[in-house]
PDB file as gemmi writes it, atoms N, CA and C in Angstrom:
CRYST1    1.000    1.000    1.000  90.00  90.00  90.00 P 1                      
ATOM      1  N   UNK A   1       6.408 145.852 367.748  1.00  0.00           N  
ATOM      2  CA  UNK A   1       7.593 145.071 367.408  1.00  0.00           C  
ATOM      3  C   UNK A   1       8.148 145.566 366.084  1.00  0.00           C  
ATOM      4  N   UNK A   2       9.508 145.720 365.859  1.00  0.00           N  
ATOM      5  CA  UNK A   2      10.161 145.949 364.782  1.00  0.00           C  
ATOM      6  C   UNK A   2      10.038 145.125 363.891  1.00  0.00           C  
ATOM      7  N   UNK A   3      10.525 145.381 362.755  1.00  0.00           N  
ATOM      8  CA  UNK A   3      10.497 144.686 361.385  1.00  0.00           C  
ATOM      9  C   UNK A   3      11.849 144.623 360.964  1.00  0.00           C  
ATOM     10  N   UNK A   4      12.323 145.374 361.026  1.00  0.00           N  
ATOM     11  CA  UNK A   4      13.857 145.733 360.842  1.00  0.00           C  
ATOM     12  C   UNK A   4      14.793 144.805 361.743  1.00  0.00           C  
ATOM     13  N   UNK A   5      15.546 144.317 360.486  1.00  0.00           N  
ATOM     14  CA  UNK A   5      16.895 142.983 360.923  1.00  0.00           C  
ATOM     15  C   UNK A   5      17.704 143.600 361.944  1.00  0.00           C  
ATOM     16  N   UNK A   6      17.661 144.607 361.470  1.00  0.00           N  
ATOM     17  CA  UNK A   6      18.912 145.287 362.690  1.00  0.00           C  
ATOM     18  C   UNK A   6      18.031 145.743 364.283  1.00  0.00           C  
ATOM     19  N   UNK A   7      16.822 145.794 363.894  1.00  0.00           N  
ATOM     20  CA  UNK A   7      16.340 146.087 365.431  1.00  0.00           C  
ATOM     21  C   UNK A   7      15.988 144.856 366.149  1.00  0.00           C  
ATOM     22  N   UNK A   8      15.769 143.885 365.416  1.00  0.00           N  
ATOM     23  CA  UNK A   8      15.360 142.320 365.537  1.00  0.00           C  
ATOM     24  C   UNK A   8      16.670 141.874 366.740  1.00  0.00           C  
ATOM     25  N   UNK A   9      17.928 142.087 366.239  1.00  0.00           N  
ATOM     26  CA  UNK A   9      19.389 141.665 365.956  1.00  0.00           C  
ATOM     27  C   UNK A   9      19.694 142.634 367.551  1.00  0.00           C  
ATOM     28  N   UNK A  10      19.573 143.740 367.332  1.00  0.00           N  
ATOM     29  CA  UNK A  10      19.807 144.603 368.890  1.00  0.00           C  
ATOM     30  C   UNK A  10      18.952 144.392 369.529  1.00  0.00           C  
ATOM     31  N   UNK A  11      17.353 143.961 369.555  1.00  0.00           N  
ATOM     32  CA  UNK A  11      16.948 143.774 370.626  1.00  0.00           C  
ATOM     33  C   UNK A  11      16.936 142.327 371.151  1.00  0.00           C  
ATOM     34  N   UNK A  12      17.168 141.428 369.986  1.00  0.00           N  
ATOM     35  CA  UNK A  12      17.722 139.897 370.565  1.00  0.00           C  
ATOM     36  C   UNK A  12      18.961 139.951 371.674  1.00  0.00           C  
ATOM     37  N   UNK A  13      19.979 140.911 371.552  1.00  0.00           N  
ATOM     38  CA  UNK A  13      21.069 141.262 371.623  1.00  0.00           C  
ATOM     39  C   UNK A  13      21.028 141.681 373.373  1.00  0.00           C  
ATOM     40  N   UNK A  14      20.189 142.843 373.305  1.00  0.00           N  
ATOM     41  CA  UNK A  14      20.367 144.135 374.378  1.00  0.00           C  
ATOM     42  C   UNK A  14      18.838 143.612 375.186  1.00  0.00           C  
ATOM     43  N   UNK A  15      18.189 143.438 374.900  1.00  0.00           N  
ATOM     44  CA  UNK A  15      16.669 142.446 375.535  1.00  0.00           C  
ATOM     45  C   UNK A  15      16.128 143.945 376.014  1.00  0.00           C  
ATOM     46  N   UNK A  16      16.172 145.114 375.345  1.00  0.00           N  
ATOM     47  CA  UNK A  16      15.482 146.332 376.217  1.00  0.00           C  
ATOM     48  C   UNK A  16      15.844 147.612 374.716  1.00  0.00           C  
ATOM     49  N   UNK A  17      13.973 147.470 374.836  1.00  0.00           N  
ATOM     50  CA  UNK A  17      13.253 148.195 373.667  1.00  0.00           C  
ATOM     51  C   UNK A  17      14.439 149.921 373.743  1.00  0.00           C  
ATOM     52  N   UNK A  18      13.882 150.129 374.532  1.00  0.00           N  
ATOM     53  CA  UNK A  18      14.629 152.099 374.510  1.00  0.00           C  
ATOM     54  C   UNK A  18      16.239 151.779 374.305  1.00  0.00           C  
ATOM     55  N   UNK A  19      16.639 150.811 374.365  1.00  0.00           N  
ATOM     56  CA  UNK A  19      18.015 150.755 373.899  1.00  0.00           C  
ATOM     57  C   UNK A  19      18.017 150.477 372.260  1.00  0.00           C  
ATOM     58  N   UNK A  20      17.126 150.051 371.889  1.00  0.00           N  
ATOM     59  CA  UNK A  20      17.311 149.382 370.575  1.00  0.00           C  
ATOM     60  C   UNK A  20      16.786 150.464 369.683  1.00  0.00           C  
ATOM     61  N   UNK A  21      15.571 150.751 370.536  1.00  0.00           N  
ATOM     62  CA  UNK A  21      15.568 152.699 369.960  1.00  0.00           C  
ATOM     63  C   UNK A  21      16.956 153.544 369.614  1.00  0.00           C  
ATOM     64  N   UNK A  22      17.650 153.653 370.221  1.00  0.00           N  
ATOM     65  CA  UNK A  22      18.468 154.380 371.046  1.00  0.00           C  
ATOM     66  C   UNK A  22      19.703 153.195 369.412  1.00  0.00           C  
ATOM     67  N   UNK A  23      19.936 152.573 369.880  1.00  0.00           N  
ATOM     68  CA  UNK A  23      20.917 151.908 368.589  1.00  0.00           C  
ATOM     69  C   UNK A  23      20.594 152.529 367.205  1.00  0.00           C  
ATOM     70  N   UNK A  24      19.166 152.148 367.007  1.00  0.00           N  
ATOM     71  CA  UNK A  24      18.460 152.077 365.363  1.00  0.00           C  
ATOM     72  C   UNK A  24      19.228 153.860 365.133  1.00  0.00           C  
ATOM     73  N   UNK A  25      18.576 155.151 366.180  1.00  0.00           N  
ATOM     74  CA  UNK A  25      18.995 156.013 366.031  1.00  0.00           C  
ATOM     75  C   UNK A  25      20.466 156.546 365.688  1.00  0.00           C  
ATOM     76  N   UNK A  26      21.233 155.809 366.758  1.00  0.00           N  
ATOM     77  CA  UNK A  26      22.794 156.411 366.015  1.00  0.00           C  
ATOM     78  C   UNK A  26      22.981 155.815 364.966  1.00  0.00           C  
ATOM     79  N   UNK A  27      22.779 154.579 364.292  1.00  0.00           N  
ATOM     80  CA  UNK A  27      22.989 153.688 363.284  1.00  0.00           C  
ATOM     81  C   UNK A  27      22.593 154.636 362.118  1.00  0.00           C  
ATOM     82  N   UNK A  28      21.380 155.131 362.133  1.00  0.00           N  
ATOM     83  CA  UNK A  28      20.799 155.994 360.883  1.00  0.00           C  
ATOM     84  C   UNK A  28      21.274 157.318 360.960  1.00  0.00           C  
ATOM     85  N   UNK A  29      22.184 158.490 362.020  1.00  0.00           N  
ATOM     86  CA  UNK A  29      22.594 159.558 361.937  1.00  0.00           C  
ATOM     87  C   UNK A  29      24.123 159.381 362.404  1.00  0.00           C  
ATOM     88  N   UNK A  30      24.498 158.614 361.927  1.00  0.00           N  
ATOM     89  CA  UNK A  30      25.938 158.542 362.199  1.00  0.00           C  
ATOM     90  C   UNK A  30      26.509 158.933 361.185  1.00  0.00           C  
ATOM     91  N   UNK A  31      27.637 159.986 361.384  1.00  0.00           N  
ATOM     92  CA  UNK A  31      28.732 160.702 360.487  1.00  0.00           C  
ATOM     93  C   UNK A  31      29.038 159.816 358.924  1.00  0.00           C  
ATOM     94  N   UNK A  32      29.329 158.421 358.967  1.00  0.00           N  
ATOM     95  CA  UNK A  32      29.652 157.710 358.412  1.00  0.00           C  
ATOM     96  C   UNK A  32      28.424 157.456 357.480  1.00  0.00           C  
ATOM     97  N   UNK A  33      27.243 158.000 358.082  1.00  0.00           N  
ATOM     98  CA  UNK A  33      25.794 156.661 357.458  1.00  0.00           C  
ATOM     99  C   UNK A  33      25.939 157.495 355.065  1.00  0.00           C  
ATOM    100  N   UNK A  34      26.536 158.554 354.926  1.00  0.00           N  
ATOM    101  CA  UNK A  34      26.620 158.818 353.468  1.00  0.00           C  
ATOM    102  C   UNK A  34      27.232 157.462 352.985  1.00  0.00           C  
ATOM    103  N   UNK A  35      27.979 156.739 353.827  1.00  0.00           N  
ATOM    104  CA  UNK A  35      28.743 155.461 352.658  1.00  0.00           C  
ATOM    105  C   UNK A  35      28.209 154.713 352.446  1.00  0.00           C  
ATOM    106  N   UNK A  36      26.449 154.410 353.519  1.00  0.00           N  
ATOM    107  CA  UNK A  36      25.178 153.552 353.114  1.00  0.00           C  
ATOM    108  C   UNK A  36      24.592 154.086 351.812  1.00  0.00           C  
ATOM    109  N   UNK A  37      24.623 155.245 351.281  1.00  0.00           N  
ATOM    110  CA  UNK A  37      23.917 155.723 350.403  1.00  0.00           C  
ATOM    111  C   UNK A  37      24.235 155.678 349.217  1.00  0.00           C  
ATOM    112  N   UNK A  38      25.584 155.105 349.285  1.00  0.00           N  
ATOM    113  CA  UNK A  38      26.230 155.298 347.669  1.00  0.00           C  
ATOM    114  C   UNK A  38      27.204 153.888 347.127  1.00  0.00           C  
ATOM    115  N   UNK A  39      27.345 153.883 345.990  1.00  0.00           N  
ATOM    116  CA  UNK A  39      27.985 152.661 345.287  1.00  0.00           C  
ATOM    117  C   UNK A  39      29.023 152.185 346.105  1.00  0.00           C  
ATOM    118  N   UNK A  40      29.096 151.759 347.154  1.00  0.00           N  
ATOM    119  CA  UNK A  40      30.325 151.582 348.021  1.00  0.00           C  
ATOM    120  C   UNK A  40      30.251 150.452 349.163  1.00  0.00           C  
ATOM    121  N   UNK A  41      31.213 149.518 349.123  1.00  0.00           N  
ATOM    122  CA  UNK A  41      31.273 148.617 349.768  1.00  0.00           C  
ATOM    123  C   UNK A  41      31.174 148.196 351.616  1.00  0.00           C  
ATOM    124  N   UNK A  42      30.729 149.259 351.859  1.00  0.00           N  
ATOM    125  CA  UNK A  42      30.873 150.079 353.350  1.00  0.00           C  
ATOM    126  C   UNK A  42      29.193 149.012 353.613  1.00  0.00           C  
ATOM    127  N   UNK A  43      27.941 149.210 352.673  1.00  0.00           N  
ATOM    128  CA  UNK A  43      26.813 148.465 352.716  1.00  0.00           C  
ATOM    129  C   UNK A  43      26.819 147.275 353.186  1.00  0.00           C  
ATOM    130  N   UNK A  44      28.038 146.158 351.650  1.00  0.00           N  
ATOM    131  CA  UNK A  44      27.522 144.890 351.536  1.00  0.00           C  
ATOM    132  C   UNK A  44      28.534 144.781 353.103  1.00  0.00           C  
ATOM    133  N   UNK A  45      29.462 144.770 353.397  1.00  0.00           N  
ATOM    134  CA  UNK A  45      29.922 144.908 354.718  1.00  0.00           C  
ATOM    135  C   UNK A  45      29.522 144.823 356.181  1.00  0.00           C  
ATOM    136  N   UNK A  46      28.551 145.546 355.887  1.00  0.00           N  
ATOM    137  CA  UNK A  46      27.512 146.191 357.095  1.00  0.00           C  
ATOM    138  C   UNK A  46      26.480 144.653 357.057  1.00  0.00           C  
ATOM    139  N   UNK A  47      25.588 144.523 355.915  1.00  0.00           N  
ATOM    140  CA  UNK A  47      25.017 143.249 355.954  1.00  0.00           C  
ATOM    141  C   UNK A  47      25.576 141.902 356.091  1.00  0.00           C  
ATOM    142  N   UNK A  48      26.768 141.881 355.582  1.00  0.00           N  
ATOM    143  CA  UNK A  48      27.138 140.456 356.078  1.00  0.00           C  
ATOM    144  C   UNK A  48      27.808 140.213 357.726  1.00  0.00           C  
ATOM    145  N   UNK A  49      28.334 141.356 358.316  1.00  0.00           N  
ATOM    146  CA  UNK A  49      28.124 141.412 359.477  1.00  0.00           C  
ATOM    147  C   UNK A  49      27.434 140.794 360.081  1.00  0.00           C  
ATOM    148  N   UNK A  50      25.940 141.982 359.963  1.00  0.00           N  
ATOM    149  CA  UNK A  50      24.867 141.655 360.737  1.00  0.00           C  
ATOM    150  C   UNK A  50      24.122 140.427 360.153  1.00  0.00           C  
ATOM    151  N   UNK A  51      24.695 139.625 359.383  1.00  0.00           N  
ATOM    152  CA  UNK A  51      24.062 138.685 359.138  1.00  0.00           C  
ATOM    153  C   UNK A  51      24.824 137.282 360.151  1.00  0.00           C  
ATOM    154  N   UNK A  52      26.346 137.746 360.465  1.00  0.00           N  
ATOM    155  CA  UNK A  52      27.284 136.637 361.022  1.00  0.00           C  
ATOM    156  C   UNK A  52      26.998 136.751 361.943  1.00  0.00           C  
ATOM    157  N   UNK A  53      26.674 137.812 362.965  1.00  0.00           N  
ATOM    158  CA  UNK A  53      26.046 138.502 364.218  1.00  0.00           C  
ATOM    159  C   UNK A  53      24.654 137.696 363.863  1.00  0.00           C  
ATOM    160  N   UNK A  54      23.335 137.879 363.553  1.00  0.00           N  
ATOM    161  CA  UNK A  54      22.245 136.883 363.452  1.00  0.00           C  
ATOM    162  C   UNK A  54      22.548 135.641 363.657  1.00  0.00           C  
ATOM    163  N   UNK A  55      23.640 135.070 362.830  1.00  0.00           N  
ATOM    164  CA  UNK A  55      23.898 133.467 362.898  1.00  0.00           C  
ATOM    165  C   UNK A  55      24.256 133.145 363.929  1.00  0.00           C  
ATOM    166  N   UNK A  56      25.214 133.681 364.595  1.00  0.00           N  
ATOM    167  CA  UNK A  56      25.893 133.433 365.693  1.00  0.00           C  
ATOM    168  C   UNK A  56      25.458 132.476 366.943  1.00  0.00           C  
ATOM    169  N   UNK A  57      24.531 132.698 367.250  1.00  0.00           N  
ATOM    170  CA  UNK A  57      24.004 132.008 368.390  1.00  0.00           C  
ATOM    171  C   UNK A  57      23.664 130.124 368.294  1.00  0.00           C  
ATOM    172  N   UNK A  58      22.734 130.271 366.732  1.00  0.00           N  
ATOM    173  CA  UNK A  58      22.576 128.940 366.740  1.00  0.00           C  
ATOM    174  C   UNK A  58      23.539 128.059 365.519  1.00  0.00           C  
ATOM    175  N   UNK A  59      23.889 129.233 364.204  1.00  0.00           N  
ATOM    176  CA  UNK A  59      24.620 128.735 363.198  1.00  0.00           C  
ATOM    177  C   UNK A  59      25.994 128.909 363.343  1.00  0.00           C  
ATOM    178  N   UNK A  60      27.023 128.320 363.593  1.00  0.00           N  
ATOM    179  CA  UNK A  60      28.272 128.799 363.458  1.00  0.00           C  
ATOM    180  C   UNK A  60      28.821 128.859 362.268  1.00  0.00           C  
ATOM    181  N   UNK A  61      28.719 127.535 361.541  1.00  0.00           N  
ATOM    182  CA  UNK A  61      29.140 127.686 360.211  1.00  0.00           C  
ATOM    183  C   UNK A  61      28.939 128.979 359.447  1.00  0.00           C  
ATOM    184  N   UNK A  62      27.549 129.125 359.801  1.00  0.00           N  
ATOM    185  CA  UNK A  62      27.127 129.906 358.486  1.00  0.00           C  
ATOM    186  C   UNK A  62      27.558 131.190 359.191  1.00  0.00           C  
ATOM    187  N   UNK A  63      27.411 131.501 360.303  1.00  0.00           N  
ATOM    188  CA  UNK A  63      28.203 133.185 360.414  1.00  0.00           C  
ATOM    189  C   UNK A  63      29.980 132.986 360.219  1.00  0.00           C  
ATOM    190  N   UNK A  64      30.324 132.124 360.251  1.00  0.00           N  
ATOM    191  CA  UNK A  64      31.859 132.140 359.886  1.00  0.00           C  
ATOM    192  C   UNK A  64      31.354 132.560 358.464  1.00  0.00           C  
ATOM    193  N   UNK A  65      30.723 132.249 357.609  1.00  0.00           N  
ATOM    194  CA  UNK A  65      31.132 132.123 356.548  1.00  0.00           C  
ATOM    195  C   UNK A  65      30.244 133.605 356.163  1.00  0.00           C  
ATOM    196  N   UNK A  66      29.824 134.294 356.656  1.00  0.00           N  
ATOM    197  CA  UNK A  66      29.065 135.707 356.610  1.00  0.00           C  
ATOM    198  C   UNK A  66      30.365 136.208 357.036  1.00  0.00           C  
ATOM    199  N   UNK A  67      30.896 136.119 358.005  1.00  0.00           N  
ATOM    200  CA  UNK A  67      32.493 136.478 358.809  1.00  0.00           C  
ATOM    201  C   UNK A  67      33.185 136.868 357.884  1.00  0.00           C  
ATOM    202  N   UNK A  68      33.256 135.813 357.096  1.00  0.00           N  
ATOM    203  CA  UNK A  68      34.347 135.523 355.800  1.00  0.00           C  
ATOM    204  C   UNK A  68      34.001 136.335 354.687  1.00  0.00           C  
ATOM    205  N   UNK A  69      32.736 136.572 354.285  1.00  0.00           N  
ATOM    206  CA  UNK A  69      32.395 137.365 353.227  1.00  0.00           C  
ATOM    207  C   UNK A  69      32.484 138.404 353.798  1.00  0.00           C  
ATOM    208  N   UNK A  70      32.056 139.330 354.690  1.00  0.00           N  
ATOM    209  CA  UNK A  70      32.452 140.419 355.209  1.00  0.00           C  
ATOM    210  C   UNK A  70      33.881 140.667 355.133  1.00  0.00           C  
ATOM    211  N   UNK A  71      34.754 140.159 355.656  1.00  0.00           N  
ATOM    212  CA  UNK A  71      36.016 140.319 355.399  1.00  0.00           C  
ATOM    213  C   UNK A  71      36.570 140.581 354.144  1.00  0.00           C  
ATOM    214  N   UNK A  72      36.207 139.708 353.176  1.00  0.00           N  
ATOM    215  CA  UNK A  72      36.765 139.333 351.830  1.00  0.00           C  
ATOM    216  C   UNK A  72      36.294 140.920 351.313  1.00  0.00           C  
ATOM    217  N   UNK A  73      35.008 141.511 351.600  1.00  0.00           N  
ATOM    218  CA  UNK A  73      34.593 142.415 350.796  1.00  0.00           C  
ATOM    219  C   UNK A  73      35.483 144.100 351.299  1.00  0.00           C  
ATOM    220  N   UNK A  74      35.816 143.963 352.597  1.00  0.00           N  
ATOM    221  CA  UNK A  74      36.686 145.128 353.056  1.00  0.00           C  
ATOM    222  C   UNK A  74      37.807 145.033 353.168  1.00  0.00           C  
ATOM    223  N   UNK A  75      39.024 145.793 352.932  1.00  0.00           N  
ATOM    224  CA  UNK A  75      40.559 145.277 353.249  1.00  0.00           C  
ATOM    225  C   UNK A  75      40.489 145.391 354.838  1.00  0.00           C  
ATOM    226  N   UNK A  76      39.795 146.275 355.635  1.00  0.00           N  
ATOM    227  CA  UNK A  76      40.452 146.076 356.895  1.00  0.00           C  
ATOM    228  C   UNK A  76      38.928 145.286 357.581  1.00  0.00           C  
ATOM    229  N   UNK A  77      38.433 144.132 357.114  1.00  0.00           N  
ATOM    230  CA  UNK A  77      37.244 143.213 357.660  1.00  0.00           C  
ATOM    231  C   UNK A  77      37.972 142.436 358.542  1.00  0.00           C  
ATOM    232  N   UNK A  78      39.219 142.061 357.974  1.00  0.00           N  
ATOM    233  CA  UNK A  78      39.613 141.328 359.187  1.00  0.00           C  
ATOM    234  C   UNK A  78      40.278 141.650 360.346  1.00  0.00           C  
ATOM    235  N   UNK A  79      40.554 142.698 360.996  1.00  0.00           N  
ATOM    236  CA  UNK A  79      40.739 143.881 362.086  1.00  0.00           C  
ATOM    237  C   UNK A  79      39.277 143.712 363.164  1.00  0.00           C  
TER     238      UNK A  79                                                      
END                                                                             
């Protein structure tokens, strides 16, 4: 079993391990993944996401309001 929020989050999601393999992988070699690495808002973005995505099922409030911080932190979050 994973440890990792985001594999937790895709396999809650997708209910099938080799897919969540298969996610974790493009997630970590994706073209984009340098804007995880550096002073840049592309991160806190990414976590409050997957944090509104976590809530989702049983919290609504609180992923609106992960929703909302995600947004607030990117100009195009709300797209």
């Amino acid at each position: 079993m994973h440890q990792d929020p985001f594999c937790r989050l895709t396999l809650r999601t997708l209910k099938d391990q080799p897919l969540t393999d298969l996610a974790l992988l493009l997630f970590c070699f994706n073209p984009a993944s340098v804007f995880f690495t550096t002073a840049y808002t592309e991160s806190l973005y990414t976590a409050f996401s997957f944090l509104g995505l976590w809530l989702l099922p049983g919290k609504h409030w609180g992923a609106v309001s992960a929703f909302l911080a995600a947004s607030a932190t990117r100009s195009n979050g709300a797209l």
